[in-house]
N, C-alpha and C positions, 0 to 999 in steps of 0.2 A: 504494500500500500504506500503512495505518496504521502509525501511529510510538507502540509499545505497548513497546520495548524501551529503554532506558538503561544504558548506560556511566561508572561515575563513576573514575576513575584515582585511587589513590589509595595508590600504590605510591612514592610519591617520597622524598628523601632526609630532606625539611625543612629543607634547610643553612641559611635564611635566618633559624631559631628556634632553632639549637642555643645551647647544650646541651638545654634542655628537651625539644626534640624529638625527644631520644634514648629520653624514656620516654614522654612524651606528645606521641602523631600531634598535628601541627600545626591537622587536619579536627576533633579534638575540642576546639581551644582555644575559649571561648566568643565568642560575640556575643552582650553583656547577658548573656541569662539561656538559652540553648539552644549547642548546638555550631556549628561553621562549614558540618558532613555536614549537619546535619538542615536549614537550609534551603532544600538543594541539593537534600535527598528532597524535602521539600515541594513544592518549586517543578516536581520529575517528578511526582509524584502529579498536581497541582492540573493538569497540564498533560495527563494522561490516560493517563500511563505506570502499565503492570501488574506492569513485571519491571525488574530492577536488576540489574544486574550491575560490584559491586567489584572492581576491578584492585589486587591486594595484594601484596608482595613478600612471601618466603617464612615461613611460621610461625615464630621463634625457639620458645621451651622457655619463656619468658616470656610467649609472645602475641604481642607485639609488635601490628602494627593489626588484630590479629583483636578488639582490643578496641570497636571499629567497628563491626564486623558484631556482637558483644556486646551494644550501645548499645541497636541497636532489638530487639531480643529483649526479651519479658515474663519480670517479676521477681517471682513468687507469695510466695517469704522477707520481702522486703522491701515488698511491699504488705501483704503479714498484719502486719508489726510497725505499718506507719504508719497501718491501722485500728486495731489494739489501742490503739496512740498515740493516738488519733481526732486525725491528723495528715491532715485532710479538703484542704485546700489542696493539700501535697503528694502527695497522691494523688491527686488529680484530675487534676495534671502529667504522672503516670507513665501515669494511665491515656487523657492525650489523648495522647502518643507513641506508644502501642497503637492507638491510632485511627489514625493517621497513618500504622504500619506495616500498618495491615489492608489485606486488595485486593490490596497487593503483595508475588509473590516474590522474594525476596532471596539472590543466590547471588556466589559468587566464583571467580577465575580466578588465576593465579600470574602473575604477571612476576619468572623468575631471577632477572634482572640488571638493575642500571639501566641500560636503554638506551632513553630517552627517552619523550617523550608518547606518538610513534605508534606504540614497540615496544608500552607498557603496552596502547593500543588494540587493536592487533592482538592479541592473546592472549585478548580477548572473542568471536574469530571464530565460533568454535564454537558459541556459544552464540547468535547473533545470527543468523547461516544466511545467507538471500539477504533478509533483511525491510530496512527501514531501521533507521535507531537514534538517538538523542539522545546525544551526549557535553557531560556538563556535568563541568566541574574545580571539585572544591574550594575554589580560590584567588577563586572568584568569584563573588561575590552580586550580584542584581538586585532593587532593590527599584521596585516596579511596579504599576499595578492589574491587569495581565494577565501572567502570567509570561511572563520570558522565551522561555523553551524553546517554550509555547504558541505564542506572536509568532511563533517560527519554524516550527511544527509546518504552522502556516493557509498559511503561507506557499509550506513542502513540499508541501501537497494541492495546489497548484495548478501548481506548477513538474516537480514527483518529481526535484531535483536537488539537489545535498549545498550547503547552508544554512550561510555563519559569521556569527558575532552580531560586529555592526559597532558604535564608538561614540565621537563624534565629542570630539575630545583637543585642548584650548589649544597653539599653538605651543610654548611649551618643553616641553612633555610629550611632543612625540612621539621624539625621541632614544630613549627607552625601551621602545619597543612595538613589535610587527609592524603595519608600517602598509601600506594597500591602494591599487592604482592599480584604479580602476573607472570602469566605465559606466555613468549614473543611466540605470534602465530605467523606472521611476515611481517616485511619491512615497515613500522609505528605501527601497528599493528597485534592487539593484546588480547587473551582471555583473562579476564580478572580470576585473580582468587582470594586474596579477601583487602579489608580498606580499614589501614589502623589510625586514627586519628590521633593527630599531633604526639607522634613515636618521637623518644629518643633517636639520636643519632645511629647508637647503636641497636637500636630495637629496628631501625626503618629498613623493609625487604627492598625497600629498592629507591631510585630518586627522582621517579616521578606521581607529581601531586594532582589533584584533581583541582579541574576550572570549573568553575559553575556554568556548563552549559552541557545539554544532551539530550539523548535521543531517547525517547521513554515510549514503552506500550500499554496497552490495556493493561498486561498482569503485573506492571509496577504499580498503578491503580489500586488493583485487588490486591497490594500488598499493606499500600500507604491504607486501604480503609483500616485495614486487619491492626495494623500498626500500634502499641501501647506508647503512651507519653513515658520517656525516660527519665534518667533523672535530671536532666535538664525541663522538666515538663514541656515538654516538647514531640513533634514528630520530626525525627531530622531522613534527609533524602537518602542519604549515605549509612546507615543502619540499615536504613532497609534495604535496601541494595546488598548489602553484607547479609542481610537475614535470607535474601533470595539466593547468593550463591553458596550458602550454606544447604540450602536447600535442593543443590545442585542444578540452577536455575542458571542458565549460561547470559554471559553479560559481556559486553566486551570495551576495552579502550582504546582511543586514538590517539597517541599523540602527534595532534596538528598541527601542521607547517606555521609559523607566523612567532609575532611577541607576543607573550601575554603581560597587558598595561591591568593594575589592580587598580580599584577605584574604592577598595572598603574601608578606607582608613584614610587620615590624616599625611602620612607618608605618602602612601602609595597615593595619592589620589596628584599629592604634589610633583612626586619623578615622572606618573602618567601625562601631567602638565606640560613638566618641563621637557620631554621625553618628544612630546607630539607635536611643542612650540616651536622648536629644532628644525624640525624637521618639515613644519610648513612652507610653502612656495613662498607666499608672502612678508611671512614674519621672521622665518628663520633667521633669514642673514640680518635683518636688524637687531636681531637679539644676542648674535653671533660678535656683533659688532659691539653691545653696551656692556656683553661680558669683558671683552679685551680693556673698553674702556675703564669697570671698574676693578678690573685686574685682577677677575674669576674664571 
């Protein structure tokens, strides 16, 4: 089956940006000059997805992240003033985000309560049926000549089995990450066998970590209902996943071509920054230029 549907979770607390993130979702903080959402959309679009579907925790009276699903919605007020403006630049901005949202539906689903990534997943059931689905997280950018999600979409045509984006992490890094004991089946190319979160150095089977994004089916579904809150009270994606290959549930990983730029933290969101401002057409070499000047 085609992978025409997307799941982006984006129901989470933002503990790691408060306070700001009390009023502004963490997914619209920028990277350079667009949000962290848009190119997680992109990256489904480019990839062949038609439908989206947002995991949002419940509406406050303010909005709260309905300002998200806001974003890509077209702005007829605010395009008439920046013609009258003959503000040509800026509107040719506003109107390639309307390109971007064209093609695809966009709808959303509630998560009550915070209870974890694969509560928020689950609560897309409905809407996703018996097809497969794409989950990409907010927290994670790939920058790539071939999207991520793609990498794994080719990967699912051939396998039909639920896909996580693998990616290989320097010894002191892995402490921090869900890292994978696997089988090289071919070239990036993995059968999982099991997912130890945030191991020792020396406890880690190996030194690739998981990215928030993948290829999920129906029976991860039927696993996340099954699923008990842990002692995180919580349902996390990655348990269950581990509770399926224990089950001898075959799962597989990719690790995809490209960088992977973090955007869940304070750090990471700033070298993601400075990482992509670099590297821009426009802005690079002037940035290039004010480091020499202040002699960084």
């Amino acid at each position: 089956m085609d992978v025409k549907k997307a799941i982006i979770p984006v129901a989470g607390l933002g503990t790691r940006f408060l306070p700001l993130s009390k009023v502004v979702p963490k997914e619209l903080w920028p990277l350079i000059d667009k949000p962290v959402v848009q190119y997680i959309v992109e990256e489904a679009k480019a990839s062949g997805i038609t439908q989206i579907i947002f995991v949002v925790p419940p509406f406050s009276k303010k909005g709260g992240k309905k300002v998200i699903l806001d974003y890509f919605k077209k702005s007829p007020k605010i395009e008439k003033i920046l013609k009258e403006r003959k503000k040509n630049h800026i509107l040719s901005e506003c109107q390639n985000l309307e390109e971007i949202a064209k093609d695809i539906t966009f709808s959303y689903v509630f998560q009550k309560k915070p209870l974890g990534d694969g509560d928020a997943i689950l609560q897309a059931r409905n809407k996703i049926g018996n097809e497969p689905a794409a989950v990409l997280f907010a927290d994670d950018i790939v920058d790539s000549n071939t999207p991520c999600i793609s990498q794994l979409i080719k990967v699912f045509n051939s396998c039909q089995r639920p896909i996580v984006a693998l990616y290989q992490l320097p010894e002191e890094r892995l402490p921090f990450y869900g890292i994978v004991k696997v089988e090289k089946i071919a070239n990036r190319f993995y059968k999982m066998k099991k997912i130890i979160e945030k191991p020792s150095i020396e406890e880690a089977p190996s030194n690739l970590a998981i990215v928030g994004k993948y290829i999920i089916t129906s029976e991860v579904f039927d696993y996340l209902a099954k699923a008990e809150v842990g002692e995180r009270k919580e349902v996390i994606l990655a348990e269950t996943l581990n509770k399926m290959i224990k089950d001898g549930k075959i799962i597989y990983g990719y690790e995809f071509e490209g960088k992977w730029l973090e955007c869940g933290n304070k750090l990471g969101w700033l070298e993601s920054n400075f990482y992509l401002s670099l590297k821009h057409p426009e802005l690079g070499p002037k940035i290039k230029k004010l480091l020499k000047e202040i002699n960084l």
